[in-house]
N, CA, C and O atoms as CSV, one atom per row, in Angstrom:
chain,resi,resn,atom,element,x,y,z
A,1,UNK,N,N,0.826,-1.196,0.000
A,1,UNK,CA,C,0.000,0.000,0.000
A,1,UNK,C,C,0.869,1.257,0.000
A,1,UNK,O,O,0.386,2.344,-0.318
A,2,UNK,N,N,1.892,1.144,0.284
A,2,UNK,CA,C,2.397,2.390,0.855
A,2,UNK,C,C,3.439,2.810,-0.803
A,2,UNK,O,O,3.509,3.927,-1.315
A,3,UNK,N,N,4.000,1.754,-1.224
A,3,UNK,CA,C,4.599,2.199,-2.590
A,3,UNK,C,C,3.094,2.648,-3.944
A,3,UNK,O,O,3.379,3.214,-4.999
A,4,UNK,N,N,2.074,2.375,-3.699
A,4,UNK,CA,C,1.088,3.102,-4.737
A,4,UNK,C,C,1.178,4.419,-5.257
A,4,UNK,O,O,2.268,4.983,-5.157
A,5,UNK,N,N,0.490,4.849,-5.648
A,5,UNK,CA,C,0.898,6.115,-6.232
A,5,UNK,C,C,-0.232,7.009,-5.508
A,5,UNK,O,O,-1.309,6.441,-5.327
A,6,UNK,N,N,-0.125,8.166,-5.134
A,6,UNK,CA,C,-1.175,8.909,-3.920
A,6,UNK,C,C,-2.023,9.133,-4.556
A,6,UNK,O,O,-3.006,9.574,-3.960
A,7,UNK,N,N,-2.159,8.928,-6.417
A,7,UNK,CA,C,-3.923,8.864,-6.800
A,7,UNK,C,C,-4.375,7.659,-6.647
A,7,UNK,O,O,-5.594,7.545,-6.772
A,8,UNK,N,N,-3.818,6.784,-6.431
A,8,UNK,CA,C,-4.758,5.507,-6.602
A,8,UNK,C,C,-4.786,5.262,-4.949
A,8,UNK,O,O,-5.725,4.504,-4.704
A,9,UNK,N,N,-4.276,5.537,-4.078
A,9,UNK,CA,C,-4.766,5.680,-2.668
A,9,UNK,C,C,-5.937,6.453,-2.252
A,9,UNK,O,O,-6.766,6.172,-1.386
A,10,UNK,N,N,-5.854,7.607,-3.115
A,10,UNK,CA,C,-6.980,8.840,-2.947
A,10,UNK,C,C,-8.226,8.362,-3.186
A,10,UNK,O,O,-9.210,8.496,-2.460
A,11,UNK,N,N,-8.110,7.454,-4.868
A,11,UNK,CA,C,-9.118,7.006,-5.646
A,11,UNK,C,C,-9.886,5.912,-4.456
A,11,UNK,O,O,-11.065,5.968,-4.106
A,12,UNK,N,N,-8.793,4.886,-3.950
A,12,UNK,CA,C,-9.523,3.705,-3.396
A,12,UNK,C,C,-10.298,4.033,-1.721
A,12,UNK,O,O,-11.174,3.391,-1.142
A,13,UNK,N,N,-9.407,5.534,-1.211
A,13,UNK,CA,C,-10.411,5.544,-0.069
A,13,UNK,C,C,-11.248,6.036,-0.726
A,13,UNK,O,O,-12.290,5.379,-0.724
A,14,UNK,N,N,-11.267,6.924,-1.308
A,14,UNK,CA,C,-13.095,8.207,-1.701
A,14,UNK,C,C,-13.643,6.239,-2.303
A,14,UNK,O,O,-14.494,5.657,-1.630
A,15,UNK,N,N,-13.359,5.924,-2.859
A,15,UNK,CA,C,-14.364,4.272,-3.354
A,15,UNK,C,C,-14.781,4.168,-1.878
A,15,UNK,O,O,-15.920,4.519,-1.572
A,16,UNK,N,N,-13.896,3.691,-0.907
A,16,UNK,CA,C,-14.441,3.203,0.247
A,16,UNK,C,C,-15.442,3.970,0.934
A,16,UNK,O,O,-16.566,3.542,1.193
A,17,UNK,N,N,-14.898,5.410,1.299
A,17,UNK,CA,C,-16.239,6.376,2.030
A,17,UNK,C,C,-17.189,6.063,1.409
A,17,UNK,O,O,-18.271,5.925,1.979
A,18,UNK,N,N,-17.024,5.834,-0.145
A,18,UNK,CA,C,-18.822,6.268,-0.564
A,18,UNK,C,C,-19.216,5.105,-0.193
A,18,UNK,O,O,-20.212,5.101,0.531
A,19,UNK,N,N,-18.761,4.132,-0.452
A,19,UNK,CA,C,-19.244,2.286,0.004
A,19,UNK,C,C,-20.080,2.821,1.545
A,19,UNK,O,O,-21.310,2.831,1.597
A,20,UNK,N,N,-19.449,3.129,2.410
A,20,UNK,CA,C,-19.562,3.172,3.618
A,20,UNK,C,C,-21.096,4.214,3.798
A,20,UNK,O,O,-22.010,3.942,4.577
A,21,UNK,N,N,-21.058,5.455,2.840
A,21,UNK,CA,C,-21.914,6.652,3.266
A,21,UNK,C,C,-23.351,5.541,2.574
A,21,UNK,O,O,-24.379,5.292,3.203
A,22,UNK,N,N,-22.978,4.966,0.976
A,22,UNK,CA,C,-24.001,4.582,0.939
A,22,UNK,C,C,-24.534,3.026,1.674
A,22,UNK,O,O,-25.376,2.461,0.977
A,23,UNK,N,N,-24.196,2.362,2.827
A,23,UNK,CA,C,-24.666,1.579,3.372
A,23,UNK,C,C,-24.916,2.189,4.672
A,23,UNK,O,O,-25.078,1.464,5.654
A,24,UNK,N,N,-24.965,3.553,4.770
A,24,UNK,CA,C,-25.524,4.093,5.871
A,24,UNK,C,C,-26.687,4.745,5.940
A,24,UNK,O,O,-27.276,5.188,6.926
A,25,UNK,N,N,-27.098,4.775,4.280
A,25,UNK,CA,C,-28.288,5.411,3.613
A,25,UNK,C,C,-28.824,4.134,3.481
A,25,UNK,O,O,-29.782,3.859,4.203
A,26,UNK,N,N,-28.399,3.290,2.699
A,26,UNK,CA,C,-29.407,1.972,3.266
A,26,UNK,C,C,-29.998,1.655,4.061
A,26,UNK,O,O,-31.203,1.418,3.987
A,27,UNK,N,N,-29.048,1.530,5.401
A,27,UNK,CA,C,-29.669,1.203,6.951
A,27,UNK,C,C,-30.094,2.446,7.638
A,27,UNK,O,O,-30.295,2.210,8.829
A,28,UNK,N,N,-30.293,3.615,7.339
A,28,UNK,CA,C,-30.409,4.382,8.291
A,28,UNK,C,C,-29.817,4.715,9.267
A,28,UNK,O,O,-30.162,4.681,10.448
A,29,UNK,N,N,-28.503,5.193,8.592
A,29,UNK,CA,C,-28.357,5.824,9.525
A,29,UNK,C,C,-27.602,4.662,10.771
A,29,UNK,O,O,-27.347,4.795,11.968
A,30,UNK,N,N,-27.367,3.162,9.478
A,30,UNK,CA,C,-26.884,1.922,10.433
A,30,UNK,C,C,-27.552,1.274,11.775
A,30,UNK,O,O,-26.917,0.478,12.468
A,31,UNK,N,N,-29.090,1.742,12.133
A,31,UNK,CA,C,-29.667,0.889,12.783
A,31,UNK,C,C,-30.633,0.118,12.453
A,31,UNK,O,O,-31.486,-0.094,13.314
A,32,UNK,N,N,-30.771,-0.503,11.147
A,32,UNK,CA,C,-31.413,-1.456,10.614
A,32,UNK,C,C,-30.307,-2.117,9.879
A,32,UNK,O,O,-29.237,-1.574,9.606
A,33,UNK,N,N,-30.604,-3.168,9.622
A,33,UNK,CA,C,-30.084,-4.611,9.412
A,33,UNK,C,C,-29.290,-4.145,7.803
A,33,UNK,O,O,-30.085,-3.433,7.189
A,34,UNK,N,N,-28.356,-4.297,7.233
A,34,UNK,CA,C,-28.407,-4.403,5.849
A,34,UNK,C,C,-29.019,-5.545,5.225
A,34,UNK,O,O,-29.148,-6.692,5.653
A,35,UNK,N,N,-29.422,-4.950,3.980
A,35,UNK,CA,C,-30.037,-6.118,3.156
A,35,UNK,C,C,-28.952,-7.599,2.975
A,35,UNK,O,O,-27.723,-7.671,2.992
A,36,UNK,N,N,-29.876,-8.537,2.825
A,36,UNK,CA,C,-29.131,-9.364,2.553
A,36,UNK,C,C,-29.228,-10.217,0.537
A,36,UNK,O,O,-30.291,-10.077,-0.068
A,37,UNK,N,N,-28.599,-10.621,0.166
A,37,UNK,CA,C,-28.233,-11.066,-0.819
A,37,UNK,C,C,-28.695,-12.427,-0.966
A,37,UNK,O,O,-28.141,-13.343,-0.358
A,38,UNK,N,N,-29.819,-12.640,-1.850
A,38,UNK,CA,C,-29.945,-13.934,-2.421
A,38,UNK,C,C,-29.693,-14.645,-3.484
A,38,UNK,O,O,-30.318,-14.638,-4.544
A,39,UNK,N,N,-28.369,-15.533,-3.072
A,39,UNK,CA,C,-28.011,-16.316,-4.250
A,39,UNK,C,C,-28.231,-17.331,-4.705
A,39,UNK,O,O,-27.335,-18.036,-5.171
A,40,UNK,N,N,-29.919,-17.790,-4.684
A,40,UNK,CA,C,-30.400,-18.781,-5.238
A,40,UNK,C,C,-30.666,-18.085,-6.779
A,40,UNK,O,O,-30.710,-16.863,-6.924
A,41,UNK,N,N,-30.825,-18.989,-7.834
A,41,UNK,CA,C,-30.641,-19.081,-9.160
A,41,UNK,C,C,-32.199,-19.153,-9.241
A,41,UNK,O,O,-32.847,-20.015,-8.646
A,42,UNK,N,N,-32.773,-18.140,-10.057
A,42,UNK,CA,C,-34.250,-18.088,-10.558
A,42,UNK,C,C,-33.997,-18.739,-11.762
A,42,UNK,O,O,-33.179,-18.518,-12.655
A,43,UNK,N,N,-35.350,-20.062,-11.528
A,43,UNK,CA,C,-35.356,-21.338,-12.468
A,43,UNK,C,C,-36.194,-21.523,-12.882
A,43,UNK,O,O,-36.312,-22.491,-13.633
């Protein structure tokens, strides 16, 4: 991590905050559950 280049450090936290801001808009604010993911195959 530390030899990267300081845009692609910049790039991958701002990726992460938004990950983070938008699963806080999901849950509210993080006191509801996140959704969960169903990986059964529609047949």
């Amino acid at each position: 991590m530390v030899s990267l280049d300081h845009l692609a450090v910049y790039l991958g936290l701002s990726w992460l905050a938004i990950g983070v801001l938008y699963l806080a808009v999901l849950t509210g604010g993080f006191r509801r559950q996140p959704p969960e993911m169903d990986f059964q195959e529609a047949t």
